[in-house]
NUTI-448554 format. One record per residue: x, y, z of N, C-alpha, C, CB in turn; residue in three letters. Coordinates in steps of 0.05 Angstrom, whole numbers, plus 32768, in hexadecimal, padded with zeros to 4 digits. Each point is the difference from the previous one (the first is absolute). Glycine has a CB too. Layout:
// NUTI-448554
{n_x=X&n_y=Y&n_z=Z&ca_x=X&ca_y=Y&ca_z=Z&c_x=X&c_y=Y&c_z=Z&cb_x=X&cb_y=Y&cb_z=Z&residu=ALA}
...
//
This chain:
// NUTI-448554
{n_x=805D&n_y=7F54&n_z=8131&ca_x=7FEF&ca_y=7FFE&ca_z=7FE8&c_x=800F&c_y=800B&c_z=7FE8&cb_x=7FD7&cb_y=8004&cb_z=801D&residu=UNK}
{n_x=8028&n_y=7FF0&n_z=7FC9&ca_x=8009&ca_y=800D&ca_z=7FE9&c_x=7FE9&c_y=800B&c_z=7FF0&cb_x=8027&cb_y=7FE4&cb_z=8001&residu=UNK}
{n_x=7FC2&n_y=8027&n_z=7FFD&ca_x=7FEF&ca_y=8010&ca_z=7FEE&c_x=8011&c_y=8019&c_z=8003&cb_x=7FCE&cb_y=7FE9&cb_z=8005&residu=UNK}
{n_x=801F&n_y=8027&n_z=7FEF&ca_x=8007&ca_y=8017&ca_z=7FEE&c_x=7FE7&c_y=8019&c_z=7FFD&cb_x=801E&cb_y=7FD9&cb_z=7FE5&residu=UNK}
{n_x=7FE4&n_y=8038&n_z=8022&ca_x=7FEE&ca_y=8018&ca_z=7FF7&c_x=800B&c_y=8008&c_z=7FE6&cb_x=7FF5&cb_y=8012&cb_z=802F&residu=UNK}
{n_x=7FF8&n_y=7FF2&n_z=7FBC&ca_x=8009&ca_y=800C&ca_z=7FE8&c_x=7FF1&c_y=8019&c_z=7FF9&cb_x=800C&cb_y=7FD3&cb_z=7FF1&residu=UNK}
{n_x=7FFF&n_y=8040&n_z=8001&ca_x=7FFC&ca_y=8018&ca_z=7FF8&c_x=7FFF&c_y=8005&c_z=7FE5&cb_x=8010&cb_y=8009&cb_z=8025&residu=UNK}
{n_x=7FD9&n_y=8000&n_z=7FCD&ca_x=8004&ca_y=8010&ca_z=7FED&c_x=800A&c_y=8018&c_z=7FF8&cb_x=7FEA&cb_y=7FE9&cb_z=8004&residu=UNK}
{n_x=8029&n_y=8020&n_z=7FED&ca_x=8010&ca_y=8011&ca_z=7FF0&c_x=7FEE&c_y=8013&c_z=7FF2&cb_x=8024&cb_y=7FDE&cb_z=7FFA&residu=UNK}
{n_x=7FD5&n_y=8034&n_z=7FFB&ca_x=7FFB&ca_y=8011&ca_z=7FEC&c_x=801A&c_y=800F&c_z=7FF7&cb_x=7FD1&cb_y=8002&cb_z=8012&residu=UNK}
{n_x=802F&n_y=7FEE&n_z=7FD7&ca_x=801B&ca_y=8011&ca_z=7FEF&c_x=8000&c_y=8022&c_z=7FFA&cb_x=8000&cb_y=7FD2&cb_z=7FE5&residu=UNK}
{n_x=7FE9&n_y=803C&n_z=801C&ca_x=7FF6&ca_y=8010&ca_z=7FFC&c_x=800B&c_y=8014&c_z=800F&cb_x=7FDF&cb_y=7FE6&cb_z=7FF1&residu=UNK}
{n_x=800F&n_y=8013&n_z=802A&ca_x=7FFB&ca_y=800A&ca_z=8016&c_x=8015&c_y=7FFE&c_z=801A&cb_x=7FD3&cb_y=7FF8&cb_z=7FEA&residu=UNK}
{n_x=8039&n_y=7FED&n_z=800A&ca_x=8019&ca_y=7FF4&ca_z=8016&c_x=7FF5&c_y=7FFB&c_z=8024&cb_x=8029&cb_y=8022&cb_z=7FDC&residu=UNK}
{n_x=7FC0&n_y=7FDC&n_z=8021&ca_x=7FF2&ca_y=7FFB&ca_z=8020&c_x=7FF5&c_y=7FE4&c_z=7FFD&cb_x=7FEF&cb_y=8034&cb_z=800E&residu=UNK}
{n_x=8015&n_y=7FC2&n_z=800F&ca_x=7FF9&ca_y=7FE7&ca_z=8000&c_x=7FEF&c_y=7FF1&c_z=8014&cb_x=8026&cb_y=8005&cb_z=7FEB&residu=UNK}
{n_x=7FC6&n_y=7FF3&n_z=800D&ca_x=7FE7&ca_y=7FF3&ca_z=8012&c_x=8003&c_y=7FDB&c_z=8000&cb_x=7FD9&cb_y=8031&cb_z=7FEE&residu=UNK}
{n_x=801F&n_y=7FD1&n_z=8033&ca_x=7FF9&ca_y=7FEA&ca_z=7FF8&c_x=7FF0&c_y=7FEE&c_z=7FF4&cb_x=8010&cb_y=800F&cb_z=8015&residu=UNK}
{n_x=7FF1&n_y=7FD7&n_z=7FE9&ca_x=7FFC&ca_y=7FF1&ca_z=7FE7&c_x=7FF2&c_y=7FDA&c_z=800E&cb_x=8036&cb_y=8026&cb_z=7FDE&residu=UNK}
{n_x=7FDE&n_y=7FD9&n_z=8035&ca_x=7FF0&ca_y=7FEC&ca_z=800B&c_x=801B&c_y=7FF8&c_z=8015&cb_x=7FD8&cb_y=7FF0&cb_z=7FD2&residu=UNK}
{n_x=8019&n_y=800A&n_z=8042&ca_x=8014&ca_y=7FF6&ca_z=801F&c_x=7FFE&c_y=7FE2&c_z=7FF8&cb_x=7FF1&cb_y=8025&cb_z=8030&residu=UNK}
{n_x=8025&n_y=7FD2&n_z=7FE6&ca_x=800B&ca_y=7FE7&ca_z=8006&c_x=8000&c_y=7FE4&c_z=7FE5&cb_x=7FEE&cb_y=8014&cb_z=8037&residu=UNK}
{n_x=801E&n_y=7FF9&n_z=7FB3&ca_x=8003&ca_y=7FF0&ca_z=7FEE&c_x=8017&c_y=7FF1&c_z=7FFE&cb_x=7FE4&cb_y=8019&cb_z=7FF0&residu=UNK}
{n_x=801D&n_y=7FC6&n_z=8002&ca_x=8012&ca_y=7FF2&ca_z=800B&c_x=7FFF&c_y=7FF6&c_z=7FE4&cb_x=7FFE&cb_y=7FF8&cb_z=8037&residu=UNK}
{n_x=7FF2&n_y=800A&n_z=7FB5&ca_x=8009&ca_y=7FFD&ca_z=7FE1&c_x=8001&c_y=8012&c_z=7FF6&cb_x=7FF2&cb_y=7FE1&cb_z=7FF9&residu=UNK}
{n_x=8017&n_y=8020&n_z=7FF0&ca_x=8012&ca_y=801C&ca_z=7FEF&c_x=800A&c_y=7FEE&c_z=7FE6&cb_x=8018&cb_y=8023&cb_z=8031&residu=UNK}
{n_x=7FDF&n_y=7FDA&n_z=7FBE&ca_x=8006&ca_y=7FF9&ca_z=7FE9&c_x=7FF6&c_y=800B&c_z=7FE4&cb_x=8006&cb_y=7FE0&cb_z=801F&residu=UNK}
{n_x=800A&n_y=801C&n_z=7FD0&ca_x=7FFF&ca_y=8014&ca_z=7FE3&c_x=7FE5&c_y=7FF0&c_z=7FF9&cb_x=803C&cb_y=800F&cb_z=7FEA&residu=UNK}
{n_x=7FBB&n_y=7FF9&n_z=8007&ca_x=7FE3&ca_y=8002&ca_z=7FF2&c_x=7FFF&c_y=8007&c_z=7FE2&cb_x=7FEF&cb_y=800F&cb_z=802D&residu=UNK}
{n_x=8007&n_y=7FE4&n_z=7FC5&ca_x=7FFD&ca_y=8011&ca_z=7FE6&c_x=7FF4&c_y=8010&c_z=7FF5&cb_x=800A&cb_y=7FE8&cb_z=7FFE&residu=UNK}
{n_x=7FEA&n_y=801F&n_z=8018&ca_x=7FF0&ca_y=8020&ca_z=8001&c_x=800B&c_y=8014&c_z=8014&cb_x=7FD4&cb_y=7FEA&cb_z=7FF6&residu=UNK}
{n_x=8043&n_y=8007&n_z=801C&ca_x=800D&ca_y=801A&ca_z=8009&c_x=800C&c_y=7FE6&c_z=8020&cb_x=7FD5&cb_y=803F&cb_z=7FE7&residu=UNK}
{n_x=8024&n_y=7FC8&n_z=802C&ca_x=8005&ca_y=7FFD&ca_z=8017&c_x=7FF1&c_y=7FF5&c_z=800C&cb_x=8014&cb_y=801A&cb_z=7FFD&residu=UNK}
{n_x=7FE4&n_y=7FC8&n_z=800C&ca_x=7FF2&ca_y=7FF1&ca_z=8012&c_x=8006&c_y=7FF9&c_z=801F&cb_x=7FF9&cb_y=7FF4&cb_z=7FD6&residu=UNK}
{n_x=7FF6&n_y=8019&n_z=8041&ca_x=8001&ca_y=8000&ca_z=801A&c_x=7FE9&c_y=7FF2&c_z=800D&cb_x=8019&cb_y=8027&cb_z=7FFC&residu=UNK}
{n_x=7FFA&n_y=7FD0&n_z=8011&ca_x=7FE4&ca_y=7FEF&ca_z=8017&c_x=800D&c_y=8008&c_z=8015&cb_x=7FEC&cb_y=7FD0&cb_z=7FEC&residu=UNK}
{n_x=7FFF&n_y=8031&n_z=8029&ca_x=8008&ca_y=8005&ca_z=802A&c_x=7FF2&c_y=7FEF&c_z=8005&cb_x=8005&cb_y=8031&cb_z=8011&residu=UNK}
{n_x=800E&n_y=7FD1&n_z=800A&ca_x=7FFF&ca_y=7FE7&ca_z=801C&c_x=7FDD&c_y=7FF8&c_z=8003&cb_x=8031&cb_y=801B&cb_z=8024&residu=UNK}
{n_x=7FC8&n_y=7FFB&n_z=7FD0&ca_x=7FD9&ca_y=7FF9&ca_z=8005&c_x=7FEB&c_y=7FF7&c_z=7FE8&cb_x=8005&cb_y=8029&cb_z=8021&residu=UNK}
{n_x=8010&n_y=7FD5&n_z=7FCD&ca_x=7FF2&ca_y=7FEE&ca_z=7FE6&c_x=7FFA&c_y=8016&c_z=7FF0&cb_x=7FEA&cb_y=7FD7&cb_z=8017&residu=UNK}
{n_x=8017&n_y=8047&n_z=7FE8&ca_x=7FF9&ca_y=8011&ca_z=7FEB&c_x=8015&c_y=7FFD&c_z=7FEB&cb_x=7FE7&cb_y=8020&cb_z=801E&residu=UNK}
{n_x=8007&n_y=7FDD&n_z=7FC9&ca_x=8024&ca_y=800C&ca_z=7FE4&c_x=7FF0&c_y=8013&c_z=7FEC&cb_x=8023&cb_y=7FC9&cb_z=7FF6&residu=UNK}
{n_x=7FF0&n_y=803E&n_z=7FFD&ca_x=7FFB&ca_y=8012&ca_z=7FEE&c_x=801A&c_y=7FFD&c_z=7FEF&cb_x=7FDF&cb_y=801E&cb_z=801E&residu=UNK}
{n_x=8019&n_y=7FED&n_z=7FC9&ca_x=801A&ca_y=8008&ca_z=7FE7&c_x=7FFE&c_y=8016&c_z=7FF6&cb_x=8004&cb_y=7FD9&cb_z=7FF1&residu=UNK}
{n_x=8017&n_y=802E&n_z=8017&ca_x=7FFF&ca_y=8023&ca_z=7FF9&c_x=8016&c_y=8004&c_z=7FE9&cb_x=7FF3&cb_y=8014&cb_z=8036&residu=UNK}
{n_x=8000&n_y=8001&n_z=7FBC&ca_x=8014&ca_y=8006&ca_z=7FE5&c_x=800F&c_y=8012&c_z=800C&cb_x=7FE6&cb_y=7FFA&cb_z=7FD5&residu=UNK}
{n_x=8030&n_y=7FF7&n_z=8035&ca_x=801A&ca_y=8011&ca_z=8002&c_x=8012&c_y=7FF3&c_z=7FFF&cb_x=7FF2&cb_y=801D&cb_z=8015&residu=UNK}
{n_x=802D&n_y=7FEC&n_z=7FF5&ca_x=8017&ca_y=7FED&ca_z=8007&c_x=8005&c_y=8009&c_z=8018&cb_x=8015&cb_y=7FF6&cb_z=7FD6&residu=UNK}
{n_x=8006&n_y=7FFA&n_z=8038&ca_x=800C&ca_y=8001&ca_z=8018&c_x=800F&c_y=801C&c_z=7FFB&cb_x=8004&cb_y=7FC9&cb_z=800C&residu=UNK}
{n_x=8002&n_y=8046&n_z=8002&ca_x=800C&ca_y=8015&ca_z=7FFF&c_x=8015&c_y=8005&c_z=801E&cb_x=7FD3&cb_y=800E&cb_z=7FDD&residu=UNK}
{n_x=8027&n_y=7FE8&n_z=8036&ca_x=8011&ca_y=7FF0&ca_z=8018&c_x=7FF5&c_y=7FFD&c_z=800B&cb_x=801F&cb_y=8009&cb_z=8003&residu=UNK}
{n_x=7FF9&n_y=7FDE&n_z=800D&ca_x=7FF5&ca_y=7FF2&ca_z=8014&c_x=800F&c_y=8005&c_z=801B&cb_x=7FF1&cb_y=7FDE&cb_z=7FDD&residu=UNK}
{n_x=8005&n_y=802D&n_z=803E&ca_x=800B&ca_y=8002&ca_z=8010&c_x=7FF9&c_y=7FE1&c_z=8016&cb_x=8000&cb_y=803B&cb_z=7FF2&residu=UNK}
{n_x=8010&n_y=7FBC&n_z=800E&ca_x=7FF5&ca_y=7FDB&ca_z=800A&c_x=8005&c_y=8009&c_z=8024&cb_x=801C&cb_y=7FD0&cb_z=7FCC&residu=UNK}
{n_x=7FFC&n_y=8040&n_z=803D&ca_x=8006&ca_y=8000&ca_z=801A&c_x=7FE8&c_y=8014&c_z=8013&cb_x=8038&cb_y=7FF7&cb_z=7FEE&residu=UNK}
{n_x=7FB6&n_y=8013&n_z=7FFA&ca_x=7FF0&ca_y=8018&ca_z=8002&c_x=7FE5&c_y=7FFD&c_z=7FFF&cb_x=8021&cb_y=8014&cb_z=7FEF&residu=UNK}
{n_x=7FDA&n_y=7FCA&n_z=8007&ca_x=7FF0&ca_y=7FF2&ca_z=7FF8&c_x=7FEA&c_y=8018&c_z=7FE9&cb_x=800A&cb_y=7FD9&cb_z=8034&residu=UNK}
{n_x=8002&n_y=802C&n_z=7FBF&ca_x=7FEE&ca_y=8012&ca_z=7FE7&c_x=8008&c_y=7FFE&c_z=7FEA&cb_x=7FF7&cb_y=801F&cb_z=8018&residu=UNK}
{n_x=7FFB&n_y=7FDE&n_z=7FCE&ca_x=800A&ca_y=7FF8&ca_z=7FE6&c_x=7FEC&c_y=8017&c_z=7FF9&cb_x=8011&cb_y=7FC8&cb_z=7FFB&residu=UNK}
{n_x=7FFE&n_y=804B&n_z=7FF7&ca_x=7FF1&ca_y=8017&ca_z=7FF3&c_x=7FFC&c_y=7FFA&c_z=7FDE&cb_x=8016&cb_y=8025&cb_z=8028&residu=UNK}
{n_x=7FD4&n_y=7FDF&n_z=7FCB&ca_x=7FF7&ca_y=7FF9&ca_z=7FDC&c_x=8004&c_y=8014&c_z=7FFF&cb_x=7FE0&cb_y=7FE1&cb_z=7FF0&residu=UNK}
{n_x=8026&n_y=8020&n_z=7FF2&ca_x=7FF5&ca_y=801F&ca_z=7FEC&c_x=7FF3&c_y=7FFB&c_z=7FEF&cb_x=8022&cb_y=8018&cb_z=8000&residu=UNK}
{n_x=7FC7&n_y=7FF7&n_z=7FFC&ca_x=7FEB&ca_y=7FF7&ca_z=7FE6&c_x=8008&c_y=7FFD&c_z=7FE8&cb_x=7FE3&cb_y=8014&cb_z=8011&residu=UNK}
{n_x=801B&n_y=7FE3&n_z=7FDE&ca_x=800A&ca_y=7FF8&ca_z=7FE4&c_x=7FEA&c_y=8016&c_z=7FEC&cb_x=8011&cb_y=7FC2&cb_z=800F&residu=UNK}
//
C-alpha cells in the first residue's frame, strides 16, 4: 500500500500529533494543504510540508 499517516508540527511547541491515517492524496491548496484517506475523509490544513518520510510512510506539516 502507498498511503501515508500525516502529522501535525507545532512550530512553537515542536510536538507532533496526529492528523489523519492512511492518506493517499496530499496536494497544495490555496489555503494550505489538501488530504484525503483511503476512507474518503479530507480536510485542508493551513500549513506546509515540512517532511516527508515515504519509506516510513509519514509526511509530517508545520502550521503556517
Amino acid at each position: 500500500m502507498c498511503e501515508a499517516n500525516v502529522y501535525l508540527s507545532s512550530a512553537e511547541e515542536g510536538k507532533e500529533e496526529l492528523l489523519m491515517e492512511a492518506v493517499n492524496i496530499l496536494r497544495p491548496d490555496k489555503d494550505g494543504v489538501y488530504l484525503q484517506s483511503l476512507f474518503g475523509e479530507q480536510k485542508v490544513v493551513k500549513a506546509h510540508i515540512k517532511e516527508m518520510r515515504l519509506l516510513d510512510h509519514r509526511i509530517i506539516l508545520e502550521e503556517n
